[in-house]
C-alpha positions as semicolon CSV with decimal commas, in nm:
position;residue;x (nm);y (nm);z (nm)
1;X;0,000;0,000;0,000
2;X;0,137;0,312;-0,116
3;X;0,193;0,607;0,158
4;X;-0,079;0,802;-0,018
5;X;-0,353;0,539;0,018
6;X;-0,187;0,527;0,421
7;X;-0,254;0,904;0,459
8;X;-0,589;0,870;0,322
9;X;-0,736;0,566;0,542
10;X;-0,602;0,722;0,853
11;X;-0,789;1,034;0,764
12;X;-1,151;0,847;0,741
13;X;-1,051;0,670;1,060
14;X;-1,006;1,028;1,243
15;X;-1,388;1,139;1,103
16;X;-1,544;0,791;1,298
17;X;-1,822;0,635;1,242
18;X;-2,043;0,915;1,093
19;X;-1,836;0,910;0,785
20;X;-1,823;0,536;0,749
21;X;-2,205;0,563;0,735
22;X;-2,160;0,843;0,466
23;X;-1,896;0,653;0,292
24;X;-2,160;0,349;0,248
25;X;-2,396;0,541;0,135
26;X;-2,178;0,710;-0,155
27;X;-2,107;0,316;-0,229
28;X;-2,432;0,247;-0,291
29;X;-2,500;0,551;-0,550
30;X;-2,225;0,504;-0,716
31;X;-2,174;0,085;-0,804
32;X;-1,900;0,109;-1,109
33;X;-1,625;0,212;-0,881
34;X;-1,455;-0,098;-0,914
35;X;-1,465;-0,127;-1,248
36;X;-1,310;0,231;-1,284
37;X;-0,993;0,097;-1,062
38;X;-0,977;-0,207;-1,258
39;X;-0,933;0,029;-1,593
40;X;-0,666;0,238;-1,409
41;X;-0,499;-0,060;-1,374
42;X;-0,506;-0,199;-1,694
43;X;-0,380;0,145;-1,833
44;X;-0,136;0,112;-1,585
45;X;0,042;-0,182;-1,741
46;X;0,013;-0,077;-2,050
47;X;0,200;0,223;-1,952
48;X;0,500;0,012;-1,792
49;X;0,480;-0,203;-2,100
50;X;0,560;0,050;-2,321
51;X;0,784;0,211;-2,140
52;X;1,001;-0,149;-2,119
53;X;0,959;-0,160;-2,486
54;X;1,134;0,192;-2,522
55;X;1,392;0,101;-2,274
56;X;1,480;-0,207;-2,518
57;X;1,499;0,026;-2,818
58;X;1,717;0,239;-2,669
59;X;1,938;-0,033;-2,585
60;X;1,957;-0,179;-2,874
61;X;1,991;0,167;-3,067
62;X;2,314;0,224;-2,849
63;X;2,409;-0,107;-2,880
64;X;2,386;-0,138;-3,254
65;X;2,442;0,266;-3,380
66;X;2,750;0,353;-3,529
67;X;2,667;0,623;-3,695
68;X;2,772;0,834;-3,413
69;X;3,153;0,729;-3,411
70;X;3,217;0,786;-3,811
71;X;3,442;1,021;-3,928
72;X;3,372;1,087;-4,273
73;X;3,652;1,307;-4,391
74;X;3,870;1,074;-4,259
75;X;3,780;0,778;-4,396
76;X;3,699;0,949;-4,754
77;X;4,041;1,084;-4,704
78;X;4,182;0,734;-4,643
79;X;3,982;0,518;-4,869
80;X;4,094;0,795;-5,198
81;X;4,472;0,783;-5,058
82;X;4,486;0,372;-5,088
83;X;4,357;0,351;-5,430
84;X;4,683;0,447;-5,641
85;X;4,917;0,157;-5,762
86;X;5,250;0,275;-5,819
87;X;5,621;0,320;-5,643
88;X;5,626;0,091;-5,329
89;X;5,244;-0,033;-5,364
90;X;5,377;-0,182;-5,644
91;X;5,651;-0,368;-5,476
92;X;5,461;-0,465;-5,229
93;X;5,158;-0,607;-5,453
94;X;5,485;-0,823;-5,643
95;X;5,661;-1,006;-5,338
96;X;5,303;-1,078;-5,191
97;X;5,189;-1,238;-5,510
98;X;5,539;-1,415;-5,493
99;X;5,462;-1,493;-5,163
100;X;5,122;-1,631;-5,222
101;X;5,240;-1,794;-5,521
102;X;5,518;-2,014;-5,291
103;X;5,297;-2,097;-5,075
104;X;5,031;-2,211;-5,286
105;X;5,271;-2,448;-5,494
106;X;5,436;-2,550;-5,124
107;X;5,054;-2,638;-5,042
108;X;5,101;-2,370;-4,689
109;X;4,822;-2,210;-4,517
110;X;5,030;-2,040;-4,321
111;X;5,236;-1,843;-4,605
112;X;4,983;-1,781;-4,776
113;X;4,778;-1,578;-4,464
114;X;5,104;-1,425;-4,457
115;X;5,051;-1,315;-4,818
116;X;4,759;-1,160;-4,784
117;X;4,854;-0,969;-4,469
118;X;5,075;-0,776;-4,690
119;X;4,881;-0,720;-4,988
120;X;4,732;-0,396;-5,096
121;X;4,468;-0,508;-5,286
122;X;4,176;-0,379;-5,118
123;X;4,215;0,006;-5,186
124;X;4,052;-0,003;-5,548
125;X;3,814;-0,185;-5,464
126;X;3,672;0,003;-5,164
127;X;3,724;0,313;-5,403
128;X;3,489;0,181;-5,657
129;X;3,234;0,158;-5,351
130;X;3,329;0,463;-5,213
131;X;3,261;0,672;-5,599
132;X;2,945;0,536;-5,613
133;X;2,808;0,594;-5,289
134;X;2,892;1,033;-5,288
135;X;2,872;1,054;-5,686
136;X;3,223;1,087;-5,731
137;X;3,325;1,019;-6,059
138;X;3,705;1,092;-6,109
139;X;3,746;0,846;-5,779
140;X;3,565;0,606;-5,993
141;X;3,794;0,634;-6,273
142;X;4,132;0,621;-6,078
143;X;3,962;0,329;-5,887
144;X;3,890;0,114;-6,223
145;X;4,229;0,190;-6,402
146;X;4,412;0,076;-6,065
147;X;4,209;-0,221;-6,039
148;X;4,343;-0,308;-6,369
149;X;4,667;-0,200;-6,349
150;X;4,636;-0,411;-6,000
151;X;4,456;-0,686;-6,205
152;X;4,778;-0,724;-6,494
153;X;5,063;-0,710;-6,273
154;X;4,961;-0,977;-6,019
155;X;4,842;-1,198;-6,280
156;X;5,186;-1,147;-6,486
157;X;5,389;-1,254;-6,201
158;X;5,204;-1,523;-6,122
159;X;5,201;-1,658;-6,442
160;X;5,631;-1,591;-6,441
161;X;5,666;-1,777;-6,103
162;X;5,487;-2,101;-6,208
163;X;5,605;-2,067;-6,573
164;X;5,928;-2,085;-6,489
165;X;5,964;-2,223;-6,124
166;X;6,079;-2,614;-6,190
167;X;5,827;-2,751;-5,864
168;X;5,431;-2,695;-5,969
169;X;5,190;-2,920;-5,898
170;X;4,756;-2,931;-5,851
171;X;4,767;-2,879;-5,470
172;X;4,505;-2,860;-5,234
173;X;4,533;-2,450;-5,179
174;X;4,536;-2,376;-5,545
175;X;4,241;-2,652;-5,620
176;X;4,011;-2,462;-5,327
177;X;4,000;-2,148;-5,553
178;X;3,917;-2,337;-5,843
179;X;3,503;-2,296;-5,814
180;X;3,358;-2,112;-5,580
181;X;2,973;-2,183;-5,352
182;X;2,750;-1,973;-5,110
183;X;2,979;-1,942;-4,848
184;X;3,227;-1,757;-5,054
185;X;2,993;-1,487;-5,161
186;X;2,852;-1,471;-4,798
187;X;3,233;-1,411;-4,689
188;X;3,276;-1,127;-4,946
189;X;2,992;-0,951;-4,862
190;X;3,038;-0,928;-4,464
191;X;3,368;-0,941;-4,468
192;X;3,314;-0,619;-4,699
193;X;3,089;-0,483;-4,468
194;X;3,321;-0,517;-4,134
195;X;3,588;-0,360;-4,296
196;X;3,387;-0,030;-4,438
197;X;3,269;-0,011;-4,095
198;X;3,657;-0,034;-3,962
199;X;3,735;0,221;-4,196
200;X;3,463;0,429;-4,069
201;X;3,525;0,453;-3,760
202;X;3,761;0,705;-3,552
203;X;4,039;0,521;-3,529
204;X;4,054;0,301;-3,744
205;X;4,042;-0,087;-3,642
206;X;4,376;-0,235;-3,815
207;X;4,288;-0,586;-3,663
208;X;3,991;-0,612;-3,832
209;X;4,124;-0,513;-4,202
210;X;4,416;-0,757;-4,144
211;X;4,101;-0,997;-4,050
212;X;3,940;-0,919;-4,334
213;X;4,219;-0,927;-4,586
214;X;4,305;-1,329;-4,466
215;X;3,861;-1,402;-4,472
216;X;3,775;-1,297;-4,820
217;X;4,133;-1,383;-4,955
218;X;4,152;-1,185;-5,282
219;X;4,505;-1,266;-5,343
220;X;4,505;-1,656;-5,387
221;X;4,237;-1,701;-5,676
222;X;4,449;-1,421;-5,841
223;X;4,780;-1,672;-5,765
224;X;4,549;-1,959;-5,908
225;X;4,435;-1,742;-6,188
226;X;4,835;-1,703;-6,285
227;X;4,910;-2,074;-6,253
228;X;4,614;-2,165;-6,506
229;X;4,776;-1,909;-6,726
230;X;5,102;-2,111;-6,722
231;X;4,979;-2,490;-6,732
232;X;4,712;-2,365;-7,016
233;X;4,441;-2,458;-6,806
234;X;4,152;-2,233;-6,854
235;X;3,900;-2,407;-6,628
236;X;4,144;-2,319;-6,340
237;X;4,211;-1,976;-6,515
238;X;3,817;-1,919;-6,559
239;X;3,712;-2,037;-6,197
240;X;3,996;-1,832;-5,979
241;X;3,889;-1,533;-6,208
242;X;3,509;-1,612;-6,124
243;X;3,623;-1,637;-5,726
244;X;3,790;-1,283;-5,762
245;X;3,571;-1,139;-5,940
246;X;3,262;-1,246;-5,650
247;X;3,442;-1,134;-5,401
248;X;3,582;-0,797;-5,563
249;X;3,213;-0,727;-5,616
250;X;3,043;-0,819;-5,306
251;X;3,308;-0,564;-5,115
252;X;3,260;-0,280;-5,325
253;X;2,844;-0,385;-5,240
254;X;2,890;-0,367;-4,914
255;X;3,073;-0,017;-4,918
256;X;2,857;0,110;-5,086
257;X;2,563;-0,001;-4,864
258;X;2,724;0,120;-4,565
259;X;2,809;0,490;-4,698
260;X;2,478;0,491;-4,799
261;X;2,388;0,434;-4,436
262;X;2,581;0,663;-4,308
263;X;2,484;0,959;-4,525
264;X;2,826;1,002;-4,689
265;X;2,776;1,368;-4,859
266;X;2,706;1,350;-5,225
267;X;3,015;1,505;-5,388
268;X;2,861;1,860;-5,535
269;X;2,933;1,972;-5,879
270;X;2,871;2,358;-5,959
271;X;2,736;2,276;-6,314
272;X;2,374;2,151;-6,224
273;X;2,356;1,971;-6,594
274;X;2,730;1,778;-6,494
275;X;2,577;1,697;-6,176
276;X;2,273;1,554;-6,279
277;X;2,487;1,358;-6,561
278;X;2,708;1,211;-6,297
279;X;2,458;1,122;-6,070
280;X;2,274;0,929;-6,365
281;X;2,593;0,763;-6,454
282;X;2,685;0,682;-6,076
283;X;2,342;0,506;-6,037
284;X;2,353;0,324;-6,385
285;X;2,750;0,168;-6,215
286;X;2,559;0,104;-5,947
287;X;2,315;-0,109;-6,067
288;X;2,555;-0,273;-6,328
289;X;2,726;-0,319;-6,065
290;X;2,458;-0,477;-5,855
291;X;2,336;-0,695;-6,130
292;X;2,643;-0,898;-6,192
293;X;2,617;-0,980;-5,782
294;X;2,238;-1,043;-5,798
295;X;2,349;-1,292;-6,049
296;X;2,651;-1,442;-5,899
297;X;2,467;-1,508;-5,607
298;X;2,183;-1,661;-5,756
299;X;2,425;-1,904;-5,937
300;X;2,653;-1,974;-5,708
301;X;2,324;-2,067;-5,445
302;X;2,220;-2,305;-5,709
303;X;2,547;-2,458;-5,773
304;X;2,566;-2,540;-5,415
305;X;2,147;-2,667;-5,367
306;X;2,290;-2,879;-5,678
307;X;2,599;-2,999;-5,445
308;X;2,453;-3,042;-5,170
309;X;2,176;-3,278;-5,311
310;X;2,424;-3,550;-5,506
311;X;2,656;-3,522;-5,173
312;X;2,273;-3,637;-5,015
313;X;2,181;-3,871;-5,332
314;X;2,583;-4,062;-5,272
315;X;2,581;-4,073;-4,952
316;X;2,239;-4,224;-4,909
317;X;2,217;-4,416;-5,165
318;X;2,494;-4,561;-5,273
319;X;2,828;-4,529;-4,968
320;X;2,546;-4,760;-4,753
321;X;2,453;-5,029;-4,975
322;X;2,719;-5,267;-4,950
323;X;2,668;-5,451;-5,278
324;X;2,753;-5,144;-5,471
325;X;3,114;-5,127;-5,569
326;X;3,151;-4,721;-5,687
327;X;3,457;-4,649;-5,898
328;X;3,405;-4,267;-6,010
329;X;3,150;-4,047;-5,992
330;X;3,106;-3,711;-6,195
331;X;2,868;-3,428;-6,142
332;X;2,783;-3,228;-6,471
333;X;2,574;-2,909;-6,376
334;X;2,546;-2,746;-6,717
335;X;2,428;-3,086;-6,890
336;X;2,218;-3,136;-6,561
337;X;2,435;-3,485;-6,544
338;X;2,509;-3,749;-6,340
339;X;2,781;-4,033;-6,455
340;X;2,848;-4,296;-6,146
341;X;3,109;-4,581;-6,261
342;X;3,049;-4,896;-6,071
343;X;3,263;-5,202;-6,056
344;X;3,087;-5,530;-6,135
345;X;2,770;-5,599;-6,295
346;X;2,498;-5,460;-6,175
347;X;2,090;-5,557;-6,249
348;X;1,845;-5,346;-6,394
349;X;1,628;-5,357;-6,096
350;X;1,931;-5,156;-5,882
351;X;1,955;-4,905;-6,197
352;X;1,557;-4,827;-6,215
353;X;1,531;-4,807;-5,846
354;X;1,886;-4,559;-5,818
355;X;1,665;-4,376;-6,056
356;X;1,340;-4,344;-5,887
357;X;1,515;-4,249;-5,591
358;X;1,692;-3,953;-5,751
359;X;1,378;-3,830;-5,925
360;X;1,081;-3,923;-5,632
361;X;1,356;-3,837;-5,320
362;X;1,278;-3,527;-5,065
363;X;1,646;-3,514;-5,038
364;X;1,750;-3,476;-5,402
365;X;1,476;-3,204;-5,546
366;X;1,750;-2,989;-5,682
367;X;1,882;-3,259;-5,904
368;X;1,547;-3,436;-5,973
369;X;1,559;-3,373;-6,354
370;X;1,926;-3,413;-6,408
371;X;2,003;-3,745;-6,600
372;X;2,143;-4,059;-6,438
373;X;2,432;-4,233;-6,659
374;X;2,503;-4,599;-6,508
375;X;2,856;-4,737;-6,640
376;X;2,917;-5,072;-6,460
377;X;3,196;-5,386;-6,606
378;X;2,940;-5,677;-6,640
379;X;3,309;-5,894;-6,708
380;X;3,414;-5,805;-6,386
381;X;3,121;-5,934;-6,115
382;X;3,217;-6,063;-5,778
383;X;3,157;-6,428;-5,870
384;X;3,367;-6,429;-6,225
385;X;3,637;-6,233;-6,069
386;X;3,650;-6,536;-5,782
387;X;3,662;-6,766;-6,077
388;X;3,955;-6,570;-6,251
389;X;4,132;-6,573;-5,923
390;X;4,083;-6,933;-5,877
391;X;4,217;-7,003;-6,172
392;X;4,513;-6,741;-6,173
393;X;4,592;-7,007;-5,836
394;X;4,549;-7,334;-6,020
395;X;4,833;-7,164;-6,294
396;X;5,053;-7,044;-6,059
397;X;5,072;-7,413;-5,876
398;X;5,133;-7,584;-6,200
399;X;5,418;-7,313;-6,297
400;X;5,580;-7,377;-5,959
401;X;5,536;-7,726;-5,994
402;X;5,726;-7,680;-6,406
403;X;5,965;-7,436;-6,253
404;X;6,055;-7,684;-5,944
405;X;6,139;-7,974;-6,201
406;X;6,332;-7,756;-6,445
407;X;6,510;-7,629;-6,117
408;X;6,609;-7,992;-6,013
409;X;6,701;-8,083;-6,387
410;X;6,964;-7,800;-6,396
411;X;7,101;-7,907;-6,051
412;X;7,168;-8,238;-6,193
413;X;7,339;-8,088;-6,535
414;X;7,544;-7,872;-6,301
415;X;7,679;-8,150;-6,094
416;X;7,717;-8,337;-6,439
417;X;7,945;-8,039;-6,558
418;X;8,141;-7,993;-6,245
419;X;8,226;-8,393;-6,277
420;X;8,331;-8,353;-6,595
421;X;8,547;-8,090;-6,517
422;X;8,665;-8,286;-6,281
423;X;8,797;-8,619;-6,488
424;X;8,862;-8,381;-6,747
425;X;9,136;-8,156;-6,517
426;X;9,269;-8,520;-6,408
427;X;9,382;-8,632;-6,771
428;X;9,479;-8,324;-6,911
429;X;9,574;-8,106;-6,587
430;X;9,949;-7,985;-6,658
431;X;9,938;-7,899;-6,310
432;X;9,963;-8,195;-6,104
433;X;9,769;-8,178;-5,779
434;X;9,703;-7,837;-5,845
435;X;9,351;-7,760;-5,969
436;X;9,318;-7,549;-6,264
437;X;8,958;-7,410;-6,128
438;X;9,136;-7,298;-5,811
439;X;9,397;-7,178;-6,016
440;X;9,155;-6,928;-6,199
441;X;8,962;-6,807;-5,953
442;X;9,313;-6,749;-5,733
443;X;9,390;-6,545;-6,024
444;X;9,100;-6,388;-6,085
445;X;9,058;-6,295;-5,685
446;X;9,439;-6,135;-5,656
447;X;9,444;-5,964;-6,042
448;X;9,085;-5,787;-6,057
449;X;9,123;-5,669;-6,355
450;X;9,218;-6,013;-6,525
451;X;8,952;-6,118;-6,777
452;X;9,132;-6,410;-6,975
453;X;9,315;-6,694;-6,814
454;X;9,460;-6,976;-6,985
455;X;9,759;-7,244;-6,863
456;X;9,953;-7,519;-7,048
457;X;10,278;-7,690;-7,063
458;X;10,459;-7,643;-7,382
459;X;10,785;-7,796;-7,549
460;X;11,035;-7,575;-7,677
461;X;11,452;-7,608;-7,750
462;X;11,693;-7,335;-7,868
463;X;11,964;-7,554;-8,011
464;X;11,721;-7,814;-8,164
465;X;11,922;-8,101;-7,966
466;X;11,796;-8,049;-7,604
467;X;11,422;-7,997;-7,551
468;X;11,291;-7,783;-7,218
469;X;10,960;-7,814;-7,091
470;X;10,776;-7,420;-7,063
471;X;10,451;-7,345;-6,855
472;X;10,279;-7,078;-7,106
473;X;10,020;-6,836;-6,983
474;X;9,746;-6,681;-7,187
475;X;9,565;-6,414;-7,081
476;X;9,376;-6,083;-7,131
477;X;9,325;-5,741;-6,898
478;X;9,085;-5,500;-6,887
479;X;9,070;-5,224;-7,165
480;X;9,058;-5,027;-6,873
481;X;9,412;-5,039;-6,718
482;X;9,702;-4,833;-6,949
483;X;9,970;-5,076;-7,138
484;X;10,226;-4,995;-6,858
485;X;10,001;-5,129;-6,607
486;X;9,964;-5,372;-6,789
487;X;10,351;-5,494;-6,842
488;X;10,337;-5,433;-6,436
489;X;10,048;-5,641;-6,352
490;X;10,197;-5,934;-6,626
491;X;10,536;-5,942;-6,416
492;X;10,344;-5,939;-6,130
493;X;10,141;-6,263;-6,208
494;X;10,507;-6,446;-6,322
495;X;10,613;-6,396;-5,991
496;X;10,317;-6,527;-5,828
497;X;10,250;-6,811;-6,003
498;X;10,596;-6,938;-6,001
499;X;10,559;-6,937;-5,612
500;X;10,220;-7,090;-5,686
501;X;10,284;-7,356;-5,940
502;X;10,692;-7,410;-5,790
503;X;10,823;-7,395;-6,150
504;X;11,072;-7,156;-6,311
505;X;10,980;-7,084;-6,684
506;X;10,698;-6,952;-6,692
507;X;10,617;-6,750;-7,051
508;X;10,302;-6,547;-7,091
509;X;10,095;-6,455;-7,400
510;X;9,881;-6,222;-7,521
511;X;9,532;-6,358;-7,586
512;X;9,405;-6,352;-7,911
513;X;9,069;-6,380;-8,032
């Protein structure tokens, strides 16, 4: 009870029981008074509720409102002085390409956020935002010719690095900015959006452009772009191009969204006819510029519905049915195609009902009219690939079981051969007990670069009335060794094999062939 309603009861209790009585009978002339305090009250919340709803507002209004913090010289000031490309921009655009380019051939995240930290790629672009928004159309100008310039020289030193750099290969980095979905317009366009608002504000946020600079990532697709220059592949040339060119667009969208928030004074022209031409002009930019992201996005969203549905139709369909042996699989959006290449035979009950389920399926409405091309091997079913293999077995034995005879066979001939040798050394051996096998190899083992040897006894006389018996050598050395070493290595073996073979003539010949 409130103090009032306290003052007032105290009062009627001073006045006693004569004004109870006259209090009654006011009751009883007057009968709606309780439905008057029951309206008071209703009004009463009403009141409270409003002013709850108004307290919200003006929460959210200070939560939210930036308006208040933007400094518009400044940032119009900032935004113009970023645009030009020349002196140590320029420098800086070519080792962060080179950069980029490294680390997308090394296949390194981590170089290639580095990259884009130090590229200046983003002033253009903002610029072409910026002339649009205030109807400035000499900003617009610079902007575009920049962009260009900006556009030429990364994409001729990107081609130069992986033209003539010996290490290129597809990698996963430079594959990623080979076709672009959803989520890379949806990164352009807020990332565009945080940093206008960065720029915007006093004090500008550097944390947030760097942020924004590694999020919509214009430099790799332009490093991608290069390397499709240099291999001659234009899908990879055509899709980087397509992922630069979404994500150059959706920024300059989102600038000029924001300074149209904001109010950004229209640049003022003194010539009312020039103004009124370069405000027609700025609007017709604008919406060519609006119309190539209208339709980017629209495509891109479809290409992804159209992804995201045969991801749903292979997953579902054919990764969990266990009899299904899938080989390849290729999705064809601009035939509105499907080719799935399936080991073993398959029946044409499986086919019709891999059909139905693409074109009848909740999950697959996207891709509901594309076309489903079935390529299975009917040579190369489970069952006849089990008979192959058995078979393949049953050879293999019968080859071990050939090559296990033949094996035996040339044991025996080479125990035939080294008997032979044997009775063969014993009737014509000039050396006695000495073996003419260990001989050779004795040779062979202390003269490496011996590649004939020959030994036999031989009959000579000078004075044609005494006869001398002479142990001849014949042999041969490596083309290798010079003549001298040759006449050293020769005197060498006389010496040894009269030790060897305990005789003292000992000539040696020159083997000829």
């Amino acid at each position: 009870m409130s103090e009032e309603n306290k003052f007032n009861f105290s009062e009627e209790e001073k006045k006693g029981p004569e004004a109870n009585s006259e209090t009654n009978e006011g009751s009883k002339t007057e009968p709606n008074t309780e439905g008057k305090a029951i309206g008071q009250g209703k009004g009463t919340v009403k009141e409270e509720a409003k002013g709850l709803f108004e307290s919200i507002k003006n929460f959210l209004v200070e939560l939210l409102d930036f308006r208040s913090d933007t400094d518009r010289d400044a940032t119009i000031a900032a935004i113009k002085a970023d645009i030009p490309f020349k002196g140590a921009t320029a420098w800086i655009l070519i080792c962060s390409i080179f950069v980029a380019s490294i680390g997308l051939n090394a296949n390194s995240t981590a170089v290639v956020i580095g990259a884009m930290l130090i590229s200046p790629l983003m002033g253009p672009i903002l610029g072409i935002g910026l002339s649009i928004a205030i109807n400035d159309i000499d900003t617009l100008k610079r902007s575009l010719i920049n962009l260009a310039i900006m556009l030429i020289l990364s994409l001729l030193t990107a081609y130069l690095f992986f033209e003539f750099f010996p290490l290129s290969e597809d990698t996963s980095e430079l594959l990623g900015r080979t076709r672009p979905d959803i989520r890379d317009v949806l990164i352009a366009f807020f990332g565009g959006l945080a940093l206008i608002i960065a720029r915007t504000k006093k004090g500008t946020i550097a944390s947030v452009i760097f942020g924004v600079a590694i999020a919509t990532a214009l430099m790799p697709p332009l490093c991608t772009a290069g390397y499709g220059l240099a291999k001659g592949n234009w899908s990879y040339f055509s899709g980087a191009m397509y992922l630069f060119s979404i994500n150059t667009i959706f920024i300059a969208l989102a600038t000029f969204l924001v300074l149209k928030i904001l109010r950004f004074p229209m640049l003022k022209y003194a010539n009312s006819a020039k103004r009124k031409r370069i405000s027609q002009i700025a609007s017709v930019v604008a919406i060519i510029v609006m119309i190539p992201a209208a339709i980017s996005f629209y495509t891109v969203l479809q290409e992804s519905k159209y992804e995201m549905s045969y991801k749903n139709f292979i997953e579902n369909e054919i990764e969990t049915n266990d009899d299904l042996w899938l080989q390849r699989k290729k999705l064809e959006i601009d035939e509105k195609k499907i080719s799935l290449y399936f080991n073993g035979e398959m029946s044409d009950a499986i086919v019709t009902a891999l059909r139905n389920e693409l074109k009848n399926g909740s999950d697959y409405n996207n891709i509901k009219n594309f076309k489903l091309i079935i390529n299975n091997n009917k040579t190369k079913n489970i069952d006849r690939m089990s008979e192959s293999l058995d078979r393949a077995y049953a050879d293999l034995d019968r080859k071990d079981n050939v090559i296990h005879g033949l094996q035996t066979e040339i044991e025996g001939l080479q125990e035939t051969v080294k008997n032979l040798n044997i009775q063969l050394e014993k009737k014509v051996n000039p050396l006695g007990s000495i073996s003419f096998t260990t001989l050779a190899k004795d040779a062979k083992i202390k003269f490496r670069d011996l590649e004939y040897f020959g030994y036999s006894k031989m009959l000579e006389t000078k004075d044609f009335i005494k006869i001398d018996t002479v142990s001849v050598i014949d042999v041969e050395w490596s083309k290798k060794i010079s003549d001298s070493e040759k006449r050293t290595k020769e005197k060498e073996l006389k010496v040894w094999l009269k030790n060897t073979v305990k005789t003292d003539s000992i000539l040696v010949k020159k083997h000829l062939r």
